[in-house]
N, C-alpha and C positions, 0 to 999 in steps of 0.2 A: 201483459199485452201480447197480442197474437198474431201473427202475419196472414189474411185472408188473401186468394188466392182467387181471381175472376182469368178462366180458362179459355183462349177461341183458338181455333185448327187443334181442336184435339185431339181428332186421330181417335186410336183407340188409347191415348192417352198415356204413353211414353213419358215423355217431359212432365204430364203431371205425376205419375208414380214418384217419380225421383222428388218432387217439391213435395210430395204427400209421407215421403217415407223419411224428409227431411224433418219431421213436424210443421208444415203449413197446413193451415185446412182451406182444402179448393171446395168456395162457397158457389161455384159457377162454370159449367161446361157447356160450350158452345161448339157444332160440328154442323156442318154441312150437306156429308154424305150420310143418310139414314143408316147403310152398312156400317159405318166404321164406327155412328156412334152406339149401335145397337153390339158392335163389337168391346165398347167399352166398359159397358154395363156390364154384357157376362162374363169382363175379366174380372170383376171386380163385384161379382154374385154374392161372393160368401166371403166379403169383408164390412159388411155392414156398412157401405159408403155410401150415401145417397148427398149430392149437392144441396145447399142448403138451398141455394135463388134455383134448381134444377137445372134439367138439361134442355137447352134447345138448339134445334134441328134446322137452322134458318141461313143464310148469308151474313155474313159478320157487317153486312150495308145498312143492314136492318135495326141494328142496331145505334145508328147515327141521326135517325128521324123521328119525330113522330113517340107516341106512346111505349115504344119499348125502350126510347132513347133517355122516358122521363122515370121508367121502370128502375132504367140499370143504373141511376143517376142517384136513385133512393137508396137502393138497395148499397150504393158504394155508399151513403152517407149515413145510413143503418149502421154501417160497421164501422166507421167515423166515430158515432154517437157510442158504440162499445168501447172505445178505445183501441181497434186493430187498427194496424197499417193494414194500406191494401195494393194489393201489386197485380198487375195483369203478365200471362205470360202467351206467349204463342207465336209459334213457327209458320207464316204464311206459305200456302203453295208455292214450289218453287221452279218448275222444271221450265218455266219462261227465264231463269237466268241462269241454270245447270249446261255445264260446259257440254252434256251428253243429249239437251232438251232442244226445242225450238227458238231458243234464245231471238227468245220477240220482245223479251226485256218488260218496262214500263209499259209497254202498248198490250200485251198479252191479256189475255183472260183473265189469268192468274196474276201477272205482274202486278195487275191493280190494287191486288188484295193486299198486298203490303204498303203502298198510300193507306189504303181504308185502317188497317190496322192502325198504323202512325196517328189518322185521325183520329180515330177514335182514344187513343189513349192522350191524347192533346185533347178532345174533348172534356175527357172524362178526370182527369188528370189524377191519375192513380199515385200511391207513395213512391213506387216504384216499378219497373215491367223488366220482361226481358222478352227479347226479338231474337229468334234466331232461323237461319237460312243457311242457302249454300255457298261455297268458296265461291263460285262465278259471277256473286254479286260484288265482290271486291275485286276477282282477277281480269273482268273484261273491261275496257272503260267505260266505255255509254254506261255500263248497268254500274260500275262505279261511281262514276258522277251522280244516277240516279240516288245510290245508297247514301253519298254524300250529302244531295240535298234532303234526306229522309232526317238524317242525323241533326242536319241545320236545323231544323223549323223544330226537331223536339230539343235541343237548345235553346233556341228561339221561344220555347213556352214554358221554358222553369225548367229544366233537368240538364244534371251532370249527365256525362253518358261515360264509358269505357268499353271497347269492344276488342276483340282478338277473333284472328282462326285459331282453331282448338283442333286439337286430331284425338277420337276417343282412342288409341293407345294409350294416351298418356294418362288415361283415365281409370286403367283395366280390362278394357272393352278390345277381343280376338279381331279388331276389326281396324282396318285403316282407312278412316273416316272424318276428312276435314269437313269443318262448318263454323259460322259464323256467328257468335254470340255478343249480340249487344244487350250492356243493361242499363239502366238508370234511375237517380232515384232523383225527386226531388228537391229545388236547392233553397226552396224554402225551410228544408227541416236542420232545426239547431245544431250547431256543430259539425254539420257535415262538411265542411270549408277542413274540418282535420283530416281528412281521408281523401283529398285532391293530390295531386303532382301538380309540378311546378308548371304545367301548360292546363291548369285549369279542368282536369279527365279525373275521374276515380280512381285512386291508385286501388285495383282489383287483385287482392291476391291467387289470382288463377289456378294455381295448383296445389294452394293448402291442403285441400282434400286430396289431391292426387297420388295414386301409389308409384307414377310415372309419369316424373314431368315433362322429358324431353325425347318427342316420337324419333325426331330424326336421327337419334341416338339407337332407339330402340331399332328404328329401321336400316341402321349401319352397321348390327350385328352379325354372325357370319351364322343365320337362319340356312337351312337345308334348301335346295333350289330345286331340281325338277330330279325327281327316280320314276323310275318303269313303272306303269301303273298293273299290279295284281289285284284280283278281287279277294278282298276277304283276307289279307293280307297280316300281318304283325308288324310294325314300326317301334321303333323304343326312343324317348326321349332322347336327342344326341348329345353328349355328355361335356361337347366344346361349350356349348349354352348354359350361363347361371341357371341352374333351377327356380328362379324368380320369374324368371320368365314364361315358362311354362304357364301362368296365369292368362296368358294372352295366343296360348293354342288352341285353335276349333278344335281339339279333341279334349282337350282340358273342361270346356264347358259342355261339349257333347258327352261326358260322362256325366259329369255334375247336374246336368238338369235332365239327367236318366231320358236321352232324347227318342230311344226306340219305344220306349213306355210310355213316354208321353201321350195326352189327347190328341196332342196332333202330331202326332209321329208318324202315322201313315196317308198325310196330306201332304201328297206328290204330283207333280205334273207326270204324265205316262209321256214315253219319249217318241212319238211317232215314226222319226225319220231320224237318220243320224246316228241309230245304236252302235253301229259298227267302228263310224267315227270315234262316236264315244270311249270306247276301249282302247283305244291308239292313244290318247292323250294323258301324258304322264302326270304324275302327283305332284301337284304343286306348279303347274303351268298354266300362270294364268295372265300370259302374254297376249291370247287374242282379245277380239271385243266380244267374244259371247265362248260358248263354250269355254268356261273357265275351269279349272278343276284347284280346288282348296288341296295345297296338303294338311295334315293331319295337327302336324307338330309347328306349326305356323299361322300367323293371323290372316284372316280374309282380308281380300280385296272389298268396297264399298256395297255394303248391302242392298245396291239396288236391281231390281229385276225387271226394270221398262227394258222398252225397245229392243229386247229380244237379247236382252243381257240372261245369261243361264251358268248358272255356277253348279258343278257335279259335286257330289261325294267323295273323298277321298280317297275310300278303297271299295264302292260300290259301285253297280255300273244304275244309277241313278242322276238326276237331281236332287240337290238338299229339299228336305222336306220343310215346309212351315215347323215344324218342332225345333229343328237345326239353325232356322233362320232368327229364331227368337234367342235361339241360345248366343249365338254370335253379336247378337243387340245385347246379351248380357242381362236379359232377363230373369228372373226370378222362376225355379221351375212350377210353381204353382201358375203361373199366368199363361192362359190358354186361350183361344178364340174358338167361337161357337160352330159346332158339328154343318150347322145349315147356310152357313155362307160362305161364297165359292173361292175356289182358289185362288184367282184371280185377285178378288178384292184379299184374298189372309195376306199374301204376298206384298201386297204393294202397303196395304195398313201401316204390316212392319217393316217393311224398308223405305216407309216414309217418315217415320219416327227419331227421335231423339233418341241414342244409344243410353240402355237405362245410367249406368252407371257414370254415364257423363253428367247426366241431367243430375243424378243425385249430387255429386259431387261439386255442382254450381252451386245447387240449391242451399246446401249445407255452408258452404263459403259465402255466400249471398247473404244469409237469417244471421250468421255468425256477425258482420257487418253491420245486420242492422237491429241486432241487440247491444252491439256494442253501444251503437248511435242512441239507444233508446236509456241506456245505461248513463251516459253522457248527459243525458237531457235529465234527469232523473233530480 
């Protein structure tokens, strides 16, 4: 038996690498923006990946009505009839409840799209899914209550759920990156009453796969804080710090994903105004709201780049380039975005993404679970 995989807010497809590199096969991608998904394809050119139900390019609404709703309704019961479990996964737009975003909440553009998702996976009522978003769906209350009544109604329709903030530190991932992962499977399948806690939730072993369970640990270590910033400069690993850690240095994976050689290694924003600023501000000061600067031997601050969020180079008098930014997501150096779309959109792609090595690290803890369960039924 095999765990199929129905994709929506794909992105260039982050969270599915992780679930694909878990062994799932994602038989369905669904993306909104024609950039991001045309972003996802040529990541993924010369791995012989093509979805089995394809890709489309639509409003995940679209999906709830009408002829595509009796489409996706087959095709989940196609893979029924093989014997796959089928699980949906996807991260709705979130910047209506991001503590940095327009926090319009439920009423948002966006906000909506996480209802629509809920529905549809209560429509369609998959083996299993996983929802994930940002901390300020849990830390504000309105969009609390919101997340709570989401959780309700998919209770309410057959599923265990279990949810946590996650920070991909804990994951291996140079980045300090909270988010919200809920999963569930459902409670009609055999046996799954053994994998409850005593309040009726999935007992989720969260960090089985993790090389690093506990961020606030990690983050109360005595990491290097702000030095003079030289260009072009030499730093040396500081010798107070286990060398485990070092795993979780933006320069640790700016080597390892060869980021100056990379494709996209010379996709930079040019700094119009500001240079002079820029030089002033030391390594590893990344106290303001924008002009941030990464040190070397340290993990990033949250890889997002809206609202005029700008994180520099370490010892360059730059911007990280899209090559640097993928490295701090922790991906893979083979995975690149295409030469002819703008910067703009590379940027935000990946810092709208699920840090890969988190995603992997669910996905594996997740399949583990439900071979077990399948083992059980057996």
């Amino acid at each position: 038996m095999a765990e199929s995989v129905f994709s929506f807010f794909s992105g260039a497809g982050l969270l599915d690498l992780g679930f694909e590199n878990a062994n799932y096969n994602i038989v369905f991608v669904n993306e909104f923006n024609q950039h991001f998904l045309q972003a996802y394809q040529y990541a993924r050119r010369n791995r012989n990946f093509i979805p089995q139900y394809g890709y489309h390019q639509c409003d995940i609404r679209d999906f709830l009505v009408g002829e595509t709703n009796d489409a996706l309704h087959q095709q989940i019961n196609d893979e029924h009839e093989q014997g796959n479990l089928v699980g949906f996964i996807g991260g709705p737009p979130c910047p209506d409840f991001s503590v940095g975003g327009k926090n319009e909440g439920r009423n948002g553009k966006n906000g909506v799209l996480a209802q629509s998702y809920v529905d549809l996976i209560i429509d369609c009522f998959p083996d299993f899914f996983v929802f994930e978003n940002v901390k300020g769906l849990v830390k504000t209350a309105k969009h609390r209550e919101y997340y709570d009544e989401l959780k309700t109604s998919l209770c309410n329709a057959g599923y265990y759920i279990c949810d946590k903030t996650l920070n991909a530190l804990s994951f291996g991932v140079p980045q300090d990156r909270e988010r919200i992962i809920l999963i569930g499977i459902r409670n009609n399948i055999p046996n799954i009453n053994a994998f409850l806690d005593e309040n009726g939730k999935i007992n989720f072993p969260w960090f089985d796969n993790a090389p690093f369970a506990d961020a606030d640990e990690i983050k109360a270590l005595s990491w290097i804080g702000r030095q003079d910033f030289f260009q072009n400069n030499t730093r040396y690993w500081p010798r107070r710090l286990p060398e485990q850690y070092r795993e979780l240095a933006v320069e640790t994976w700016f080597r390892r994903n060869n980021v100056t050689n990379h494709p996209n290694g010379n996709d930079v924003f040019a700094v119009k105004a500001g240079l002079t600023k820029m030089q002033t501000i030391a390594e590893g000061d990344v106290s303001r709201k924008s002009f941030k600067r990464l040190h070397r031997w340290r993990y990033s601050p949250t890889a997002a780049y809206g609202n005029n969020e700008v994180h520099l180079h370490p010892y360059k008098i730059r911007r990280l380039s899209v090559a640097e930014t993928m490295a701090i997501q922790s991906l893979p150096a083979w995975f690149s975005l295409p030469p002819t779309m703008t910067l703009s959109n590379k940027f935000k792609v990946i810092g709208n993404g699920v840090p890969y090595l988190m995603a992997e690290s669910i996905a594996n803890t997740l399949r583990e679970m439900l071979d077990e369960l399948q083992e059980e039924n057996q």
